[in-house]
LUMLOVEX-398440 format. One record per residue (C-alpha): residue number from 0; x, y, z; residue in one letter. Coordinates in pm, 1 decimal. Each point is the difference from the previous one (the first is absolute). Example, Ala and Ser with C-alpha at 12.3 -4.5 7.8 and 13.67 -1.06 7.14 Angstrom:
<pts>
PT, vexti, X, Y, Z, seza
PT, 0, 1230.0, -450.0, 780.0, a
PT, 1, 137.0, 344.0, -66.0, s
</pts>
This chain:
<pts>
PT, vexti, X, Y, Z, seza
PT, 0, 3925.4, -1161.2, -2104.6, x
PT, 1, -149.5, 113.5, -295.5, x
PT, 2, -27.6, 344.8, -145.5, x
PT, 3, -379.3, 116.7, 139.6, x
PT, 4, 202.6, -42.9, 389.7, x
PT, 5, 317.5, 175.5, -131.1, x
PT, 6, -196.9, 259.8, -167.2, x
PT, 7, -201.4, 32.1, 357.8, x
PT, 8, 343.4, 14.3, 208.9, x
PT, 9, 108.6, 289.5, -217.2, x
PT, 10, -312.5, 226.7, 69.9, x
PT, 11, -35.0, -118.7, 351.5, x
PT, 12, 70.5, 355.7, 139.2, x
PT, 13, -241.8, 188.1, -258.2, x
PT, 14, -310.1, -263.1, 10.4, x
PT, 15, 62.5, 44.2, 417.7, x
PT, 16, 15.2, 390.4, -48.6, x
PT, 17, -277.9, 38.0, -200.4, x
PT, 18, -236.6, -226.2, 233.8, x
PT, 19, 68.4, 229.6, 302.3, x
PT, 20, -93.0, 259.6, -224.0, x
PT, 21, -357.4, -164.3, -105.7, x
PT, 22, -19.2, -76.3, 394.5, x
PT, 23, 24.8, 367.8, 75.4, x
PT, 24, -186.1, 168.2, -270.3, x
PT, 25, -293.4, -227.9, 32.4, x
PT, 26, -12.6, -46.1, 381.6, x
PT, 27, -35.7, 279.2, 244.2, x
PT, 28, 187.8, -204.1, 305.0, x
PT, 29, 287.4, -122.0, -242.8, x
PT, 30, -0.4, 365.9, -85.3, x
PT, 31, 85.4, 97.5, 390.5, x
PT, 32, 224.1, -294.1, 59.6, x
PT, 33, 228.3, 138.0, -300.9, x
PT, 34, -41.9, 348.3, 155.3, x
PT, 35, 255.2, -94.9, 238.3, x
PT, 36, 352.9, -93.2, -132.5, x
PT, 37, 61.2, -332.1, 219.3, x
PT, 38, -356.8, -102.5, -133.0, x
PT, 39, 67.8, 13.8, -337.0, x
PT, 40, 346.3, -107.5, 3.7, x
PT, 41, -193.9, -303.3, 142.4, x
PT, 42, -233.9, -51.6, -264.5, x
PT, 43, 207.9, -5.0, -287.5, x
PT, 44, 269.6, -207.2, 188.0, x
PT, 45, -335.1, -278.2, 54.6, x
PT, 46, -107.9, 42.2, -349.9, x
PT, 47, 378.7, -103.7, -108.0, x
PT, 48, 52.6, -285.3, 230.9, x
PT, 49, -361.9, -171.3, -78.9, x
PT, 50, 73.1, 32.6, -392.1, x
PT, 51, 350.7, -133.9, 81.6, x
PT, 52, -111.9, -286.6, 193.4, x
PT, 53, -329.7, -88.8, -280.8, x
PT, 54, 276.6, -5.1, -283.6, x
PT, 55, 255.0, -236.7, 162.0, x
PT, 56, -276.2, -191.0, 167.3, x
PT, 57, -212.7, -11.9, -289.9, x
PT, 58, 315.6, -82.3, -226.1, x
PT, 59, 72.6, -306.1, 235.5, x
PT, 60, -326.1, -92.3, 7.2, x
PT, 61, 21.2, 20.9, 400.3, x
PT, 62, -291.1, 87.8, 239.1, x
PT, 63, 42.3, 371.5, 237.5, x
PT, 64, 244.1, -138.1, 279.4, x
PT, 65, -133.0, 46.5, 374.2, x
PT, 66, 273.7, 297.9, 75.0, x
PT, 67, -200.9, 149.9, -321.9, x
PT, 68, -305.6, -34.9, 122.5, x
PT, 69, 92.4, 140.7, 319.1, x
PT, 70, 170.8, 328.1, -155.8, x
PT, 71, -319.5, 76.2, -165.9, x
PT, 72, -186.3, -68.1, 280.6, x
PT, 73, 200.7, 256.2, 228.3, x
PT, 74, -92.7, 253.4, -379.0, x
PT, 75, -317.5, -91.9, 79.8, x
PT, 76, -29.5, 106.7, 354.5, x
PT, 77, 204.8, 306.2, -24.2, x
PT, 78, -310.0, 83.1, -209.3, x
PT, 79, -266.3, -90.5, 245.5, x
PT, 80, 191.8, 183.2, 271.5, x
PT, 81, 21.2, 343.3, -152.7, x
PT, 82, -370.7, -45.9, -108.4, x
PT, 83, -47.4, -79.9, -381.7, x
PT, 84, -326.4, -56.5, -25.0, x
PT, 85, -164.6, -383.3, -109.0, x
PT, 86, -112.8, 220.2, -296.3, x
PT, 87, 357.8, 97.4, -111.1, x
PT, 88, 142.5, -397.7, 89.9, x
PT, 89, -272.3, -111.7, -211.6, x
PT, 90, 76.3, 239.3, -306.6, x
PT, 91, 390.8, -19.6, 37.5, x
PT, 92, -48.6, -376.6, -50.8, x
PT, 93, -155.1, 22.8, -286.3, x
PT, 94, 231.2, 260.9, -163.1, x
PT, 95, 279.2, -198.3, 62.7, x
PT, 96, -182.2, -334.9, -185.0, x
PT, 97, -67.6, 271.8, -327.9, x
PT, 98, 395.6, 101.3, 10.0, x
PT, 99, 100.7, -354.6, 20.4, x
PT, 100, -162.8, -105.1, -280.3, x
PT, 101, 113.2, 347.1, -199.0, x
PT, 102, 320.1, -77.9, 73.5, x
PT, 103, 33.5, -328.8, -154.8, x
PT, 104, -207.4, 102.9, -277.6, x
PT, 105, 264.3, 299.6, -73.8, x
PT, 106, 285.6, -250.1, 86.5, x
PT, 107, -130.2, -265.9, -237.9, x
PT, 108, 192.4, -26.8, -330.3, x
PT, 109, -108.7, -198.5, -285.1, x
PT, 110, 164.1, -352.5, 90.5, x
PT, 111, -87.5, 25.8, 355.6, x
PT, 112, -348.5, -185.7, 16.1, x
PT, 113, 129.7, -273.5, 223.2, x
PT, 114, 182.4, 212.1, 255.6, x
PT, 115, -333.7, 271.8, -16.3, x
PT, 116, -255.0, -343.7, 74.3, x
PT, 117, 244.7, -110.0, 257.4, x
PT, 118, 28.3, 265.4, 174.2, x
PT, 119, -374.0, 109.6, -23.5, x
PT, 120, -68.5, -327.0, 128.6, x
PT, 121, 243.2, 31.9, 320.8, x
PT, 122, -161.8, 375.4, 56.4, x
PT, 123, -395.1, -190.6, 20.1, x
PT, 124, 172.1, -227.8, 215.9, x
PT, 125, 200.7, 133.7, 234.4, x
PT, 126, -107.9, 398.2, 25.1, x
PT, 127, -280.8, -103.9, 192.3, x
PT, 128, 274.1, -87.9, 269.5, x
PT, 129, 138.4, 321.3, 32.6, x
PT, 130, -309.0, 176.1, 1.5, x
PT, 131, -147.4, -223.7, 308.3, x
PT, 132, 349.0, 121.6, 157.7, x
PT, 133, -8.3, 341.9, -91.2, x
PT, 134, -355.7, 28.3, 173.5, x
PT, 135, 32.9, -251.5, 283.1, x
PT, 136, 283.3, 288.2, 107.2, x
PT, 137, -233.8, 253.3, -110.0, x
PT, 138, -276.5, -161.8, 252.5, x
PT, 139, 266.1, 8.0, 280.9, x
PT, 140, 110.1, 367.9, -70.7, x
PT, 141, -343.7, 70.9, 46.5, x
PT, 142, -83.2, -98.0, 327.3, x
PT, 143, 267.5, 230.7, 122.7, x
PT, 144, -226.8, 264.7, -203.7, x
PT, 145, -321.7, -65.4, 28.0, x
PT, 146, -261.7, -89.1, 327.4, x
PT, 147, -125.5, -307.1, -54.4, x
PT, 148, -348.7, 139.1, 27.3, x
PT, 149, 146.4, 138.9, -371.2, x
PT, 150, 149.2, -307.2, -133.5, x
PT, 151, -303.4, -187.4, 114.9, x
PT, 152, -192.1, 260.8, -298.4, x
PT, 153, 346.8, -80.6, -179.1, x
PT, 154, -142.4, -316.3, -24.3, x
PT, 155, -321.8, 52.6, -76.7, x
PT, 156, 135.6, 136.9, -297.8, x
PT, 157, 228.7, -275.8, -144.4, x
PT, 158, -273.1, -287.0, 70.5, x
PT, 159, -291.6, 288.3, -251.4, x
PT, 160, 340.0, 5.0, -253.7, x
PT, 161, 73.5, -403.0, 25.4, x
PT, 162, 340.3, 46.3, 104.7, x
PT, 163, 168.4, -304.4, 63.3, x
PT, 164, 218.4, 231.0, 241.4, x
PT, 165, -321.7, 16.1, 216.9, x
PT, 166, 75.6, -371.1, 204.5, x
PT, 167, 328.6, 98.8, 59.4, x
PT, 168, -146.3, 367.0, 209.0, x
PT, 169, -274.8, -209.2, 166.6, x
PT, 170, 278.3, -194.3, 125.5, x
PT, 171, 186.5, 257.1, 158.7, x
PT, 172, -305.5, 132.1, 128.2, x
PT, 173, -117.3, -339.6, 160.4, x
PT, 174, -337.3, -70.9, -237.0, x
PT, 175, -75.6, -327.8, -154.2, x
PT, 176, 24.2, 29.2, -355.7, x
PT, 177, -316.0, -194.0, -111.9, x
PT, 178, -73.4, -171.2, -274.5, x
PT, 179, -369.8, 230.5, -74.4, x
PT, 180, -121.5, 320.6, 123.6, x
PT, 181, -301.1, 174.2, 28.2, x
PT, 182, 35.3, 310.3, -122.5, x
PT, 183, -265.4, 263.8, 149.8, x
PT, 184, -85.5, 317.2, -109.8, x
PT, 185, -174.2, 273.4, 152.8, x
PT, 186, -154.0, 357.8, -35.6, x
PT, 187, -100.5, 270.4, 225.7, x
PT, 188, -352.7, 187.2, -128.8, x
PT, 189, 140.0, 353.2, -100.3, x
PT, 190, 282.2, 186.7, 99.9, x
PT, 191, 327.4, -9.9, -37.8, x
PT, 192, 184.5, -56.5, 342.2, x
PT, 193, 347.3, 162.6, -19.9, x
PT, 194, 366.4, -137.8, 72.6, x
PT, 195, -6.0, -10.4, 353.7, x
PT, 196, -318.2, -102.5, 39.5, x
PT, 197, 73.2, -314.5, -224.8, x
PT, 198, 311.9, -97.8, 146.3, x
PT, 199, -146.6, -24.4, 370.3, x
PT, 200, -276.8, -205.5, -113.2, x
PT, 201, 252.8, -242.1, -173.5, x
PT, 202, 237.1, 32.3, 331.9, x
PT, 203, -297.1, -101.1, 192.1, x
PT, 204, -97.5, -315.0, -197.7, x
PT, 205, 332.4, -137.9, -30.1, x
PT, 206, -8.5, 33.1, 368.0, x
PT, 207, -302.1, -202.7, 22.0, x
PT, 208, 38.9, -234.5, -290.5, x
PT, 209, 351.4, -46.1, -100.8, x
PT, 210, -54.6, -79.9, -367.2, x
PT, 211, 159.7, 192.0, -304.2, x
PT, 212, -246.7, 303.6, -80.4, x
PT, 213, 39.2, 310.0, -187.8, x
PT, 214, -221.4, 369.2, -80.7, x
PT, 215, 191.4, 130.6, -263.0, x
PT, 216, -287.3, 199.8, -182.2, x
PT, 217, -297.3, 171.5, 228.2, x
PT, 218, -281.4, -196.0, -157.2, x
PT, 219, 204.0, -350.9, 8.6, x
PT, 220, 87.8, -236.4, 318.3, x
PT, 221, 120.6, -312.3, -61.5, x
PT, 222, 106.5, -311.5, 218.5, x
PT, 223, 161.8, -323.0, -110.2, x
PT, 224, -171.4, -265.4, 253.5, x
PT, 225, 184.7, -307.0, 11.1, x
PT, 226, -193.5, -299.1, -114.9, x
PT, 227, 225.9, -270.2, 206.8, x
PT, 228, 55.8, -329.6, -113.1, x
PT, 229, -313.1, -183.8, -32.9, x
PT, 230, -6.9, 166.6, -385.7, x
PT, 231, -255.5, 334.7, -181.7, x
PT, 232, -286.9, -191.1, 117.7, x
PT, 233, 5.0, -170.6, 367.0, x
PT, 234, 253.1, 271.5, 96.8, x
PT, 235, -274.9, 244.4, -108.7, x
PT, 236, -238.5, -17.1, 277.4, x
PT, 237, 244.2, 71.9, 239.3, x
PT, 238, 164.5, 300.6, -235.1, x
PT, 239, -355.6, 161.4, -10.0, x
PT, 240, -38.8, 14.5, 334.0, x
PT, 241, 335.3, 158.5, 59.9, x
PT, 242, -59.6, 240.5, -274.7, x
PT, 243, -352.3, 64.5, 150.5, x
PT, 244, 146.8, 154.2, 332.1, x
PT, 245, 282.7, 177.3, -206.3, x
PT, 246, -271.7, 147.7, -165.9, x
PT, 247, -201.3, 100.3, 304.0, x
PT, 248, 257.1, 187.5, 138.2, x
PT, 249, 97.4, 120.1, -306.7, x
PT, 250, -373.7, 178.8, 33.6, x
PT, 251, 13.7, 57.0, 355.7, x
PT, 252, 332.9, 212.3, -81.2, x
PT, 253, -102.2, 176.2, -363.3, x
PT, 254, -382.4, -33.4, -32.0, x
PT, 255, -234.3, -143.0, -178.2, x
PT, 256, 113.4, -241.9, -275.1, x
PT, 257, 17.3, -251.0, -203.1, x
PT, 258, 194.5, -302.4, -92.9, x
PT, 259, 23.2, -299.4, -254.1, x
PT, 260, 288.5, -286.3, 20.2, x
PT, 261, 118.5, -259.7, -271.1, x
PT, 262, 263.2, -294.4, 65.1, x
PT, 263, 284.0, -13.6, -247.4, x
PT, 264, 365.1, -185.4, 42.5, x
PT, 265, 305.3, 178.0, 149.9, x
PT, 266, 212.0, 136.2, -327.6, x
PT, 267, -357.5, 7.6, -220.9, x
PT, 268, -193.1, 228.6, 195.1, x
PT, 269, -88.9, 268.8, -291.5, x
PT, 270, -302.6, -166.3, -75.0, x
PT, 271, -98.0, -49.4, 342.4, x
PT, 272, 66.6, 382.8, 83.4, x
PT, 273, -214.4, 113.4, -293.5, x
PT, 274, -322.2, -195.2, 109.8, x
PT, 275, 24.5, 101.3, 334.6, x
PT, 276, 6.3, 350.9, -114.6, x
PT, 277, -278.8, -68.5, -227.1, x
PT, 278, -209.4, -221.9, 288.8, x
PT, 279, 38.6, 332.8, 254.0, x
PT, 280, -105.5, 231.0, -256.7, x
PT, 281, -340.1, -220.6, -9.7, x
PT, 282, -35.6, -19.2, 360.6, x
PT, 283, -214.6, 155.0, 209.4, x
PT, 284, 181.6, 289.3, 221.6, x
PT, 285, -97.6, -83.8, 353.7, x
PT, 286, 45.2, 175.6, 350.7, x
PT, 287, 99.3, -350.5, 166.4, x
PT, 288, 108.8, -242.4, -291.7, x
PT, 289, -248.8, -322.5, 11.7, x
PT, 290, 247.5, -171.7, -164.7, x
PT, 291, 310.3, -27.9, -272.2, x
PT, 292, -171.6, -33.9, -374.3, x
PT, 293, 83.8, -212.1, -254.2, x
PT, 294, -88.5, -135.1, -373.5, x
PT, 295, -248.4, -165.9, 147.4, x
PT, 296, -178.0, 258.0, 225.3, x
PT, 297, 19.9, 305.8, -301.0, x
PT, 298, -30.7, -197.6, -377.3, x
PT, 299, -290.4, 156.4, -91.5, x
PT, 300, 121.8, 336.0, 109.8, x
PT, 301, 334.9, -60.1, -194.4, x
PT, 302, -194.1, -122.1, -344.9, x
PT, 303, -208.3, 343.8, 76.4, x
PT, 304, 247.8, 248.0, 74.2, x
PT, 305, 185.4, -134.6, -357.5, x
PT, 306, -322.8, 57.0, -193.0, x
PT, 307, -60.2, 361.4, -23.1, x
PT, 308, -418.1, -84.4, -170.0, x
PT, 309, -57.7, -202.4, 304.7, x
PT, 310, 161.1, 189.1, 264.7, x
PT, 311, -222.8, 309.0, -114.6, x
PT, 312, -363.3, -210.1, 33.4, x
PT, 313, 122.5, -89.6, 332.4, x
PT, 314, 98.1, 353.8, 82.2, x
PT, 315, -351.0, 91.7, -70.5, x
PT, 316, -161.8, -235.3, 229.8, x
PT, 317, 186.1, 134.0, 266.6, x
PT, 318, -179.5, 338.2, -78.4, x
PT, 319, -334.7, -184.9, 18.9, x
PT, 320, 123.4, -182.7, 335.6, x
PT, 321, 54.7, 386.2, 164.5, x
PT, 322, -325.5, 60.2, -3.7, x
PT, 323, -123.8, -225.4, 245.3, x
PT, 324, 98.6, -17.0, 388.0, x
PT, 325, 332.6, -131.7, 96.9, x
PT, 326, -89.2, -259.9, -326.9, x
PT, 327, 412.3, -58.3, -48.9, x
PT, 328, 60.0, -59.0, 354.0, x
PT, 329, -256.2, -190.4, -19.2, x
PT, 330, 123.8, -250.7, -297.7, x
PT, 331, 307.4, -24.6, 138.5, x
PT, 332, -141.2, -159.1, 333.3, x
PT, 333, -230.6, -214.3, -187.8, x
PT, 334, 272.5, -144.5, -238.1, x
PT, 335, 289.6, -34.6, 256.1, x
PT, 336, -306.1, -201.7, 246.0, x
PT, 337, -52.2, -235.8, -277.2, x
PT, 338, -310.4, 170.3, -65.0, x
PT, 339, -98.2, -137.7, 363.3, x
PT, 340, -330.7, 243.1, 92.2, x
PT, 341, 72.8, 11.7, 403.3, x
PT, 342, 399.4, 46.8, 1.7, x
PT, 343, -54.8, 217.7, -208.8, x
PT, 344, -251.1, 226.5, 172.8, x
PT, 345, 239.1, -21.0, 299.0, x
PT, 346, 286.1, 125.4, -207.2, x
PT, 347, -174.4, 275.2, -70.8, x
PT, 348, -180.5, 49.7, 324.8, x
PT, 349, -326.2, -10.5, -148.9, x
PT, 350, -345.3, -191.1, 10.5, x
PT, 351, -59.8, -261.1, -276.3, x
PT, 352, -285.3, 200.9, -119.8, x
PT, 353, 207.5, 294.9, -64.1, x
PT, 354, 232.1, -236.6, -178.4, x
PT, 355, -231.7, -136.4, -218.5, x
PT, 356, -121.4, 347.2, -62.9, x
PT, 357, 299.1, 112.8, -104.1, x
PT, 358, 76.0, -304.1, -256.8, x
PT, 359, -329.9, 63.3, -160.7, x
PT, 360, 124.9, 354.6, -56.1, x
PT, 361, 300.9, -78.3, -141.4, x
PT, 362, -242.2, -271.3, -267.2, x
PT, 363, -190.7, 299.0, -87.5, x
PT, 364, 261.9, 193.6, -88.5, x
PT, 365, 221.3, -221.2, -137.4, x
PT, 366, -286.9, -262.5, -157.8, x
PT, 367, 229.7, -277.5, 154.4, x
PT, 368, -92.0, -217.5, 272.4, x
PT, 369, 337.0, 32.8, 202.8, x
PT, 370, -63.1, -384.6, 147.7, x
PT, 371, -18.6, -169.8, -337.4, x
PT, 372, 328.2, -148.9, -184.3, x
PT, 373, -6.3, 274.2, -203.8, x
PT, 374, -30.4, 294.9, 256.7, x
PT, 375, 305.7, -156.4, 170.2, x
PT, 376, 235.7, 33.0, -305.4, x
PT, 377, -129.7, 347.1, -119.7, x
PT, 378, -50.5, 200.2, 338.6, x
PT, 379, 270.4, -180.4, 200.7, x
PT, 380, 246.0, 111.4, -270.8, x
PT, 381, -144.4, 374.3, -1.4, x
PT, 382, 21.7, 26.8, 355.3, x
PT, 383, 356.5, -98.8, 44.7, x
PT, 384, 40.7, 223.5, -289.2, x
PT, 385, -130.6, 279.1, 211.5, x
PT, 386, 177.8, -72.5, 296.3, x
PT, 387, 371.8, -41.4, -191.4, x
PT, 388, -77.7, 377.5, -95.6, x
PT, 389, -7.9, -111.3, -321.9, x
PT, 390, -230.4, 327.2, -152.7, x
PT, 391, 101.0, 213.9, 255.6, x
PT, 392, 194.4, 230.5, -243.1, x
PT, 393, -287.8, -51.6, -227.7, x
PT, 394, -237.2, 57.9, 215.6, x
</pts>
């Protein structure tokens, strides 16, 4: 053994006291587990024993033995079961990587570069084991804790982070762990519904639906719609339509709203959540959803809403547009009928002649003949702009 593990060994007891301290100062559940003396007689006796066993192990070059893994697994779940929270598992964690690789920088003396790359190179290697313990027993501690209408948001929440931790809860909670989701996002037109309000309407559609879904902020629902395993695309068509009566009853429950989706990969689904936020921002707000959006349904609105010059000469069409009767309405029908004269008049309950009425109108006002290629890109985009509530502050 050379002298970085020696020097480790001898400060054992002071590296282990000073992470419960970290744990406690920086985390408000740590800080109530050490208010009680048998729970922080316990932490500091964990701290030791996992520094012990890294040293020796480490020194040996050995891999975590299974009676390890399964005393930091019971750790774990004595955590779950007295309620840490995901967000205190997940920050603990990561403290106890940054004191790790303190320690052996304050252990390391000059002629210890081999023993400091070996044993850095054991920690990348095997910590990842004891972590997957620790919160597999975490997981378990939890269900003794939590309603699984909870650890159904739970995880809702580790799939949005990318936590590999997240297969291992679907698991236990009987989901298939897919290979792509469709992440959907949707907003309710004004207001703020409070706590309660939010949790039935998440009660209610894991009731209905089954798939993980969260409302942790008032103006953002989200639902991770597995894809199956025909892949992002052909799995797709079958996700939409899933996410489509989600969504309706999302409305039915909350209101009016409105909703975009993107397709990422389980464990890379930042991107994915980011778009979809984007894609609902750009989408109309409707009473009963017509459908999920995507990239595809909203481009020109996204390009518009990023370009503040462009945004503004569309927000001033819209002012021309209220001048006429019903003229947005109106649009609307026309575009989403494939600018089809008759389905459209019967959309809006009206004769053809009052239809074609009102498109003159809106060419008069606008000096844009709403049927011609370039009617369809300028007004289609203001109108959706409209209905999103995209100026309504403004306005």
């Amino acid at each position: 053994m050379g002298n970085l593990y020696r020097t480790l060994r001898r400060r054992l007891d002071a590296n282990a006291r000073r992470a419960v301290e970290v744990y406690t100062r920086e985390l408000a559940d740590y800080r109530s587990l050490a208010a009680e003396i048998r729970g922080s007689a316990a932490m500091l006796d964990f701290a030791v024993t996992l520094r012990r066993r890294t040293i020796d192990l480490a020194a040996e070059e050995r891999p975590f033995t299974e009676q390890d893994q399964a005393y930091m697994s019971s750790v774990g779940m004595s955590r779950g079961e007295v309620g840490v929270s995901l967000a205190s598992q997940r920050q603990v964690l990561l403290l106890h990587a940054n004191l790790t690789l303190r320690e052996i920088h304050e252990a390391a003396g000059p002629n210890d570069l081999a023993d400091v790359m070996c044993m850095l190179g054991w920690v990348a290697h095997h910590g990842l084991t004891a972590q997957n313990a620790y919160t597999h027993g975490y997981l378990k501690g939890q269900e003794r804790f939590l309603p699984v209408e909870a650890r159904m948001q739970l995880l809702a929440g580790m799939l949005l982070a990318d936590e590999p931790a997240a297969a291992q809860l679907a698991r236990e909670l009987d989901l298939p762990v897919p290979d792509h989701y469709l992440v959907t996002v949707a907003r309710i037109a004004g207001g703020r519904p409070d706590d309660r309000r939010r949790d039935h309407v998440v009660r209610t559609l894991l009731t209905r639906h089954h798939i993980p879904l969260t409302w942790p902020d008032p103006e953002e629902f989200v639902a991770l719609v597995p894809c199956g395993d025909a892949g992002p695309i052909d799995g797709q068509a079958a996700a939409r339509s899933q996410a489509l009566s989600l969504v309706r009853d999302f409305a039915e429950l909350s209101g009016p709203c409105s909703a975009g989706a993107a397709a990422g990969r389980t464990l890379a689904l930042a991107d994915p959540v980011a778009l979809a936020r984007k894609i609902c921002r750009a989408a109309p707000v409707e009473r009963v959803p017509s459908q999920v959006y995507g990239v595809v349904d909203v481009f020109a609105e996204l390009g518009a809403a990023q370009m503040p010059q462009v945004d503004q000469w569309l927000r001033e069409l819209t002012w021309r547009l209220a001048n006429g009767p019903d003229l947005v309405a109106t649009l609307d029908a026309y575009y989403r009928n494939d600018m089809n004269r008759m389905r459209t008049a019967v959309a809006l309950r009206v004769h053809p002649r009052t239809l074609d009425y009102r498109l003159r109108r809106v060419r008069e006002l606008v000096g844009i003949e709403p049927g011609s290629t370039r009617g369809v890109r300028v007004l289609s985009t203001a109108v959706t702009r409209i209905l999103a509530e995209a100026w309504r502050d403004r306005q």
